[in-house]
C-alpha positions as CSV (number, residue, x, y, z in Angstrom):
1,X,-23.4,-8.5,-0.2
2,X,-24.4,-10.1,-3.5
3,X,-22.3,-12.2,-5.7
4,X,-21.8,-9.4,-8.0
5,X,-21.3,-7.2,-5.2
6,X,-18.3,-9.4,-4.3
7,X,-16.8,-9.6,-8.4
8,X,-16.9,-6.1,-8.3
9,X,-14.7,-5.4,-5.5
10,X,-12.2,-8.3,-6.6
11,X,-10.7,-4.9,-9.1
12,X,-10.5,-2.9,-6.0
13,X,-7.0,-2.3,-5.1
14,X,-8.1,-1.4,-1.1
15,X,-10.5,-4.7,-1.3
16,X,-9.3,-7.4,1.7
17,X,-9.4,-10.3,-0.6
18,X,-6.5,-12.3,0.7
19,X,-5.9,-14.8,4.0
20,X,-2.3,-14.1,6.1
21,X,-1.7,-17.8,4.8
22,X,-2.4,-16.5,0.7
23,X,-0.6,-13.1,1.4
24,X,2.6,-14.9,2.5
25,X,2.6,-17.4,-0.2
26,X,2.0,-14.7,-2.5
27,X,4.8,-12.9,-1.2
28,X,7.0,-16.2,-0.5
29,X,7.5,-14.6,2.9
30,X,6.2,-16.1,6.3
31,X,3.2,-15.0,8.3
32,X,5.6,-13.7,11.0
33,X,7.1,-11.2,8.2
34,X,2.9,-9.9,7.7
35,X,2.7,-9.7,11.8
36,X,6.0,-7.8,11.7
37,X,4.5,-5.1,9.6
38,X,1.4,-4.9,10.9
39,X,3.5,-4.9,14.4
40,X,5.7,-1.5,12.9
41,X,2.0,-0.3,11.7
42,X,2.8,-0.2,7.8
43,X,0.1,-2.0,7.1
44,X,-3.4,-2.9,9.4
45,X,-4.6,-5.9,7.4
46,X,-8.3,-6.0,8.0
47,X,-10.5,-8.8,10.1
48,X,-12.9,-11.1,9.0
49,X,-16.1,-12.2,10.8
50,X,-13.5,-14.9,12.6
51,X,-10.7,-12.2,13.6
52,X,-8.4,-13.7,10.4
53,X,-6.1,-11.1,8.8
54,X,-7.5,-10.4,5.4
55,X,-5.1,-7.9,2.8
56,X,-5.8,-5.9,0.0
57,X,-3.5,-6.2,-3.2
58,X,-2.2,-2.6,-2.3
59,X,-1.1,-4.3,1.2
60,X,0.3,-6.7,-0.5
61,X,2.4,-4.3,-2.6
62,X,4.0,-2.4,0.0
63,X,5.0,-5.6,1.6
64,X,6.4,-6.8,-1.5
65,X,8.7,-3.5,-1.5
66,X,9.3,-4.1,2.3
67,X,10.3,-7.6,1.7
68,X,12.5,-6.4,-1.1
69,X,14.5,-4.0,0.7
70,X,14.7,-6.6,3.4
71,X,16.2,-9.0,1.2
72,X,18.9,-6.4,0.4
73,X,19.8,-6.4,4.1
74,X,17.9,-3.3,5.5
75,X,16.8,-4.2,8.7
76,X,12.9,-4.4,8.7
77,X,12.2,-1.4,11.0
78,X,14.3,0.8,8.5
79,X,12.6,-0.8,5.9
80,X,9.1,0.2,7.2
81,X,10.5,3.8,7.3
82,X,11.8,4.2,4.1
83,X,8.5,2.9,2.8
84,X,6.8,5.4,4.5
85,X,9.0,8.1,3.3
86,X,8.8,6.9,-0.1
87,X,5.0,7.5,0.3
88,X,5.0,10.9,1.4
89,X,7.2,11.7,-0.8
90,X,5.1,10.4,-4.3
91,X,1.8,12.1,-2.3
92,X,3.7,15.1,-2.0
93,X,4.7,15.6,-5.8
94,X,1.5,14.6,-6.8
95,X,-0.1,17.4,-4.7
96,X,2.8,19.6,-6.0
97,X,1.7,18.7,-9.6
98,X,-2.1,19.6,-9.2
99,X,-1.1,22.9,-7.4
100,X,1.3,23.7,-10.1
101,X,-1.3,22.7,-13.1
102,X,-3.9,24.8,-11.3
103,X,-1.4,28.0,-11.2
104,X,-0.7,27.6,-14.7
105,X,-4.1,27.3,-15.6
106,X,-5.1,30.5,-13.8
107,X,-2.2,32.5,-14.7
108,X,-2.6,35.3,-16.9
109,X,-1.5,35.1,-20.5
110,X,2.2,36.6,-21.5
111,X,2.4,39.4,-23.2
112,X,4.2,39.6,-26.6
């Protein structure tokens, strides 16, 4: 991978730019937090090279709204769910959308 290669990907939101150590400073969690998500399989940081944990800003996100809900006093397992769910959810309406845009796109026109 070239350098450009490299400052090209540093605007990709799926890119593994960031060490456990960055991500939980970032987050001003600890690296025990990032293990426990990783551990209820919300997130799968990547590996370097060296086997280091290496996460992408969209990681970094849903841990933000993990941590947040955390902070609230959800305990983390629920946490991780209701993050999921909120997922599906915002995946679901979009499909919803695009199904509905392509139905009213193909529907016939109303008569007068």
């Amino acid at each position: 991978m070239t350098a450009d290669d490299t400052f090209g990907r540093l605007d990709d939101d799926d890119y593994p730019a960031y060490t456990m150590g960055r991500a939980a400073e970032m987050l001003d969690t600890t690296q025990g937090f990032l293990r426990a998500l990783g551990e209820a399989r919300l997130i799968t940081p990547l590996r370097s090279a060296g086997g280091h944990r290496r996460y992408s800003r969209y990681q970094l996100r849903i841990a933000a709204r993990v941590r947040e809900l955390v902070d609230h006093g959800t305990p983390i397992e629920a946490a991780c769910r209701i993050v999921i769910l909120e997922d599906q959810l915002e995946e679901a309406q979009r499909v919803n959308a695009e199904y509905r845009r392509a139905a009213e796109s193909s529907a016939p026109p109303a008569s007068a």
